[in-house]
DSSP file (Angstrom, degrees, kcal/mol; ACC not computed):
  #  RESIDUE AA STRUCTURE BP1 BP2  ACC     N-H-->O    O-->H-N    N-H-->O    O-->H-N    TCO  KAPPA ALPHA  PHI   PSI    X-CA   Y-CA   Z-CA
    1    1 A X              0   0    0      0, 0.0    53,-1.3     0, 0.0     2,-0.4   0.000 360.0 360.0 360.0 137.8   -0.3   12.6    4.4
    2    2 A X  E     -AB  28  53A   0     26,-2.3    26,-3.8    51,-0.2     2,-0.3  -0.953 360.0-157.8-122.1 144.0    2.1   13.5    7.4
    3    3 A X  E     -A   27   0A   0     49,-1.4     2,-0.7    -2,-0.4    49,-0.3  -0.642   4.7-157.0 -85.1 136.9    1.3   16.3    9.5
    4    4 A X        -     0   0    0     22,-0.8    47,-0.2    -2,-0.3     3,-0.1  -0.982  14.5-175.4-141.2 127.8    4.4   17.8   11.5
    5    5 A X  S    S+     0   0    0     45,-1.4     2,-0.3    -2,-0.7    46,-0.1   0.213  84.7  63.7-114.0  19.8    3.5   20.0   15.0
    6    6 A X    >>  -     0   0    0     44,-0.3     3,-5.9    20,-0.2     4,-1.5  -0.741  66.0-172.1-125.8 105.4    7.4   20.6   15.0
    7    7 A X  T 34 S+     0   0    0      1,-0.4     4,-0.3    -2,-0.3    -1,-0.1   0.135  89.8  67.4 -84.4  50.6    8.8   22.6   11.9
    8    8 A X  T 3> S+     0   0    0     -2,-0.3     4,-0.6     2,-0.1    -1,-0.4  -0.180 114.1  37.9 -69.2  -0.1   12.6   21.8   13.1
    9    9 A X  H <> S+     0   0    0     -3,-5.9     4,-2.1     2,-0.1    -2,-0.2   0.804 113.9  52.8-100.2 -35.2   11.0   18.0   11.9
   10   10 A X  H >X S+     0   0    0     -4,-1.5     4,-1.8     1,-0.2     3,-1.4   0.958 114.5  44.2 -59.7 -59.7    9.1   19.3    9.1
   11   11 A X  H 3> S+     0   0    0      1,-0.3     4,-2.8    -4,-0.3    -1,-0.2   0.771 110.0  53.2 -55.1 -52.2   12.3   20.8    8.1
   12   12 A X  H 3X S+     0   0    0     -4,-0.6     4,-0.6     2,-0.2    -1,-0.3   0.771 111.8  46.0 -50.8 -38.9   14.4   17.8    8.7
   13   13 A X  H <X S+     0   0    0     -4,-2.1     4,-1.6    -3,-1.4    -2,-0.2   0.755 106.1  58.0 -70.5 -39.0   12.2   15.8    6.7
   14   14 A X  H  X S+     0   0    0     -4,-1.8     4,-2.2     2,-0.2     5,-0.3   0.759 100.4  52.6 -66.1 -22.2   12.1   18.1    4.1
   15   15 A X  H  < S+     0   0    0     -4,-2.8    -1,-0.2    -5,-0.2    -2,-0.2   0.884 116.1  49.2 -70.4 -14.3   16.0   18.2    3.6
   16   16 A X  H  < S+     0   0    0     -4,-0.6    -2,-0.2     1,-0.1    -1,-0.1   0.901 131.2  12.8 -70.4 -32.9   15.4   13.8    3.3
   17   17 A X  H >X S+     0   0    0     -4,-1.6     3,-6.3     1,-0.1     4,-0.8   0.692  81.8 118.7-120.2 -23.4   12.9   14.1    1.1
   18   18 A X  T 3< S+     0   0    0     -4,-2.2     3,-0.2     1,-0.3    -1,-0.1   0.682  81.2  51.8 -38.2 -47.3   12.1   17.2   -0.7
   19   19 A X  T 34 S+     0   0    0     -5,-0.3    -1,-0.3     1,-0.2    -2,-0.1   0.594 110.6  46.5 -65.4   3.0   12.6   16.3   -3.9
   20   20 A X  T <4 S+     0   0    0     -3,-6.3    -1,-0.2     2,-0.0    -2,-0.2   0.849 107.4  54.2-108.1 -38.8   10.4   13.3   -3.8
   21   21 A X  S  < S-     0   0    0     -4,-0.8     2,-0.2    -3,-0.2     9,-0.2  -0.386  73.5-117.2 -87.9 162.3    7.0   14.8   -1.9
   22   22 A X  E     -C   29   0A   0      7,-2.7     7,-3.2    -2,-0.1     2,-0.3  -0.718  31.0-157.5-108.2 158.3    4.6   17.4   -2.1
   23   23 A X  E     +C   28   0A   0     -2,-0.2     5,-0.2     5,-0.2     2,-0.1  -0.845  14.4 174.4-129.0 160.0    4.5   20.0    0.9
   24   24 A X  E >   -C   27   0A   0      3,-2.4     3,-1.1    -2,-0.3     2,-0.9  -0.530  61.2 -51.1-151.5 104.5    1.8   22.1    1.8
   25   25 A X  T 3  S-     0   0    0      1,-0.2     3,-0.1    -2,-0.1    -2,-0.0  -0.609 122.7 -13.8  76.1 -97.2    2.0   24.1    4.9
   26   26 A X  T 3  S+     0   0    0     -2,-0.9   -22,-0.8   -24,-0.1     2,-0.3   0.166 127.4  61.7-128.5  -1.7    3.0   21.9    7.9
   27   27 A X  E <   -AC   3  24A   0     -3,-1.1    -3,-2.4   -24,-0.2     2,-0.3  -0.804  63.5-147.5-129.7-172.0    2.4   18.3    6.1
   28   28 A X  E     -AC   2  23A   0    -26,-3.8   -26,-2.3    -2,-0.3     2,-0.4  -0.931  12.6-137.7-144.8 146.3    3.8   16.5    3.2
   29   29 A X  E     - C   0  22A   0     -7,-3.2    -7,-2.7    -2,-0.3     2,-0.4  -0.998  24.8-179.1-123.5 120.1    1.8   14.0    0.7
   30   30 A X        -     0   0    0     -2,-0.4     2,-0.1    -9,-0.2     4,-0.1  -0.960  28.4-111.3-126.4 138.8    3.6   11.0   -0.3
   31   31 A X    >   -     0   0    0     -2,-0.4     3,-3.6     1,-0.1     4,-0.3  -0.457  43.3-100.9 -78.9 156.4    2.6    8.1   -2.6
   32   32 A X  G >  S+     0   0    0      1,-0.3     3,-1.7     2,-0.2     4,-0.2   0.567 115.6  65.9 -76.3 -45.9    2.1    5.1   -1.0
   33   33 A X  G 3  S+     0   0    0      1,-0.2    -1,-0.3     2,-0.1     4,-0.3   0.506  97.3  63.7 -67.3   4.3    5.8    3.4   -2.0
   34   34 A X  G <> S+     0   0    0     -3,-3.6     4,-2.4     1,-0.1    -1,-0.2   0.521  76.7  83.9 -88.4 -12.8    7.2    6.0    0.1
   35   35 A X  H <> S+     0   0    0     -3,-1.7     4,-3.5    -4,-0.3    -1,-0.1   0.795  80.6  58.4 -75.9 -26.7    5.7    4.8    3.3
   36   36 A X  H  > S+     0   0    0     -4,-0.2     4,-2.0    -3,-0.2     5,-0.4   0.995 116.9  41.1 -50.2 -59.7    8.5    1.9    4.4
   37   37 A X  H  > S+     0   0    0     -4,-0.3     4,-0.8     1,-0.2     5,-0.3   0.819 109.8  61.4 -53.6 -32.5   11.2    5.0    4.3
   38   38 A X  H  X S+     0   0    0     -4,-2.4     4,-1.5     1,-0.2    -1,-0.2   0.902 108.9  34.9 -55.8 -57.4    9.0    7.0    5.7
   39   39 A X  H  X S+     0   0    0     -4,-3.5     4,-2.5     1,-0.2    -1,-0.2   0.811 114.6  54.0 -84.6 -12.2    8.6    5.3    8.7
   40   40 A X  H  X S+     0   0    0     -4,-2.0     4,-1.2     1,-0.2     5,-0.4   0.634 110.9  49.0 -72.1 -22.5   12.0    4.1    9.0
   41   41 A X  H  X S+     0   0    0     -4,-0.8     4,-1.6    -5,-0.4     6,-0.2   0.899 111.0  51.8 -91.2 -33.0   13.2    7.6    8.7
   42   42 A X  H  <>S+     0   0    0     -4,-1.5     5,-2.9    -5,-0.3     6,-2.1   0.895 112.4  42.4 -63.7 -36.6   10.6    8.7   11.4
   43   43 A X  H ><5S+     0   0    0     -4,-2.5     3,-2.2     4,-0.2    -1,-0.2   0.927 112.2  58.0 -62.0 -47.8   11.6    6.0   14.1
   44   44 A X  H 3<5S+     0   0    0     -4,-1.2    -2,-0.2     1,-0.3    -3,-0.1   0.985 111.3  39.6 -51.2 -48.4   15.5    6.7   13.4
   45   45 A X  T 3<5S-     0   0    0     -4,-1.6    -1,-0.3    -5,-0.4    -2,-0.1   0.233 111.5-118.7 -94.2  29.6   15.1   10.3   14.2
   46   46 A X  T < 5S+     0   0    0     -3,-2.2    -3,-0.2     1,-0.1     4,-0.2   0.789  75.1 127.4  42.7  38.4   12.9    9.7   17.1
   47   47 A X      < +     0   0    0     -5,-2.9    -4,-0.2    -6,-0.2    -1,-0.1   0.370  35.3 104.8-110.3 -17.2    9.6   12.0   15.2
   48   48 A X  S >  S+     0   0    0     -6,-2.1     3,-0.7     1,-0.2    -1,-0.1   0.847  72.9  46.5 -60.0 -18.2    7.2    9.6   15.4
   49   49 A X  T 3  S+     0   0    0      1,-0.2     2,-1.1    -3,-0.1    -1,-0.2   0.979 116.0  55.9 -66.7 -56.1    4.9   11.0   18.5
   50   50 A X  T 3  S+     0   0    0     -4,-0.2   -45,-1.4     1,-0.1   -44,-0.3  -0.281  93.6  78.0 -94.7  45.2    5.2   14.2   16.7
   51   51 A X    <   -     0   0    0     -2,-1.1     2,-0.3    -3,-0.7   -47,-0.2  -0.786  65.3-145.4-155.7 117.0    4.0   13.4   13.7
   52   52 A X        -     0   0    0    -49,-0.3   -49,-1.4    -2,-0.2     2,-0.4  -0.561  13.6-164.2 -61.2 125.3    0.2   12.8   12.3
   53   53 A X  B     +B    2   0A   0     -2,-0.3     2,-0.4   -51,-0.2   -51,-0.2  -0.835  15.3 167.0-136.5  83.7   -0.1   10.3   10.1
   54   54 A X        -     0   0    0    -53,-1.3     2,-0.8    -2,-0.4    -2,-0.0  -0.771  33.3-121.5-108.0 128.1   -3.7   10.2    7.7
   55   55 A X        -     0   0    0     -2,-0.4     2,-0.6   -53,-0.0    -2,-0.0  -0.751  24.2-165.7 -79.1  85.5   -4.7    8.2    4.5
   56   56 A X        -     0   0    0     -2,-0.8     2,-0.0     2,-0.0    -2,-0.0  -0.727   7.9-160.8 -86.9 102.5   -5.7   10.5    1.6
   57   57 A X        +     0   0    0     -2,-0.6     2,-0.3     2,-0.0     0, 0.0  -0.420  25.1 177.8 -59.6 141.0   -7.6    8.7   -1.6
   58   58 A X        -     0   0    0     -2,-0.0     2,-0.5     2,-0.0    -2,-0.0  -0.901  10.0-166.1-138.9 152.7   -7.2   11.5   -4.7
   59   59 A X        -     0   0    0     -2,-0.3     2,-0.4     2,-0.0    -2,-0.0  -0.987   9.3-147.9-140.7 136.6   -8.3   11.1   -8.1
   60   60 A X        -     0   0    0     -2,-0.5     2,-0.2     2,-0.0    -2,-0.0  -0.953   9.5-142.7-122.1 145.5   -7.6   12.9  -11.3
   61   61 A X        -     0   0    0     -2,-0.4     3,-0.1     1,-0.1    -2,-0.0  -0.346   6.5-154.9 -73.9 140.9  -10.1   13.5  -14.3
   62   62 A X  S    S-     0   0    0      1,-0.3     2,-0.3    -2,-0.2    -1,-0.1   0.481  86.8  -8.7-117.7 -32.5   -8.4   13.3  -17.8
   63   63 A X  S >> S-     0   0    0      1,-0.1     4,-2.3    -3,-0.0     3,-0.6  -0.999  71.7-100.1-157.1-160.9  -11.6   15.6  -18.4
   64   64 A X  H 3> S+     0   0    0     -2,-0.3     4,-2.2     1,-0.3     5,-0.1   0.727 115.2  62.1 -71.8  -9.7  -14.8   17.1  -17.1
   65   65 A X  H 3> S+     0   0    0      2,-0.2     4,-2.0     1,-0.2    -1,-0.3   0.947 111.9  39.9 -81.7 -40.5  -17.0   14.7  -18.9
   66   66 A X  H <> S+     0   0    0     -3,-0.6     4,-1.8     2,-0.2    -1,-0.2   0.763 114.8  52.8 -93.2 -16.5  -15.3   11.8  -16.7
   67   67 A X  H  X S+     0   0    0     -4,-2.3     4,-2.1     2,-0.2     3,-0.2   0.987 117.0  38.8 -68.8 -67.4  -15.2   14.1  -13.3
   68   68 A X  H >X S+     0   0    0     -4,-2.2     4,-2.1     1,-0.3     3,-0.9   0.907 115.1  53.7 -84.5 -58.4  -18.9   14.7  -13.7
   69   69 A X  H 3X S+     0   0    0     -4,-2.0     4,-1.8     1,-0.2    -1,-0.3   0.866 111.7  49.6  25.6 -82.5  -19.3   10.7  -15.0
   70   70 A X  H 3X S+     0   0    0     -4,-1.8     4,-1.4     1,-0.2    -2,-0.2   0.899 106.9  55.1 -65.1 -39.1  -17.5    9.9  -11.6
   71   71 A X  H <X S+     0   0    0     -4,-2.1     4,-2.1    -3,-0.9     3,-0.4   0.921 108.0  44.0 -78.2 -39.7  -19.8   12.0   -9.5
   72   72 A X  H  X S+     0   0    0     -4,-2.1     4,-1.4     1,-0.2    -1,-0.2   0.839 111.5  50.4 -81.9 -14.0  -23.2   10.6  -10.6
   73   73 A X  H  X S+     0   0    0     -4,-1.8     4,-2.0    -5,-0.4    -1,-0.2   0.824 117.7  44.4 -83.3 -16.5  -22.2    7.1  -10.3
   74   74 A X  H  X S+     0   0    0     -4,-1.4     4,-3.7    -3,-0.4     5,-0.6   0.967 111.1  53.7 -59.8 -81.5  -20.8    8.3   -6.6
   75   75 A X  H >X S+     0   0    0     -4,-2.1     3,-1.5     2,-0.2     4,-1.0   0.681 107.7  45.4 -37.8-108.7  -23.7    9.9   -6.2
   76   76 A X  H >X S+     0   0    0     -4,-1.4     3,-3.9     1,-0.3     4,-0.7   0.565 114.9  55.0  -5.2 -85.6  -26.1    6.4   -7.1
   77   77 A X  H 3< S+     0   0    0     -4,-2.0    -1,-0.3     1,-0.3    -2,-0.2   0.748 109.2  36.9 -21.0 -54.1  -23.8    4.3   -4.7
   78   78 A X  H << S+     0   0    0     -4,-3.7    -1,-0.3    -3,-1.5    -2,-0.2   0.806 116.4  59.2 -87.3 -13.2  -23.9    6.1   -1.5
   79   79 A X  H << S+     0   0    0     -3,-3.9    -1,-0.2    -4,-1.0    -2,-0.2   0.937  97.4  77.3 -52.2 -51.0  -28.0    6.8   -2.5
   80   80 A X     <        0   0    0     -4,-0.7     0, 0.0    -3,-0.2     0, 0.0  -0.187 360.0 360.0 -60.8 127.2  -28.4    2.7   -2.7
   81   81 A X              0   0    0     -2,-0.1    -1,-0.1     0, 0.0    -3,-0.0   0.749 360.0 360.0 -79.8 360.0  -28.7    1.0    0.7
């Protein structure tokens, strides 16, 4: 996830990228093969101070039986020392 404190970069970025990332606000979420361009495009255009840069895990459920599944076995782990 990149964070932008400047939306003339947010903006800029979005005209590189929009169609490939998801925006939400003042950051953008990009999968993981995105991240060479990413930074290459962030050095070029001199954004990198002014941009936050954070690792987000998500996981999607194909249904509720395997979200609630995933939670008690979460749930065990981080119980166990």
């Amino acid at each position: 996830m990149l964070s932008f404190a400047e939306d003339a970069d947010l903006l800029h970025f979005k005209f590189a990228f929009g169609e490939d990332l998801d925006f939400a606000d003042n950051s953008a979420f990009a999968r993981p093969t995105y991240k060479g361009q990413i930074e290459n495009f962030l050095i070029e255009n001199v954004m990198g101070s002014r941009v936050t840069r954070r690792e987000v895990l998500a996981v999607a459920f194909w249904t509720m039986a395997d979200k609630i599944t995933f939670d008690e076995e979460l749930c065990i782990q981080l119980s166990q020392p």
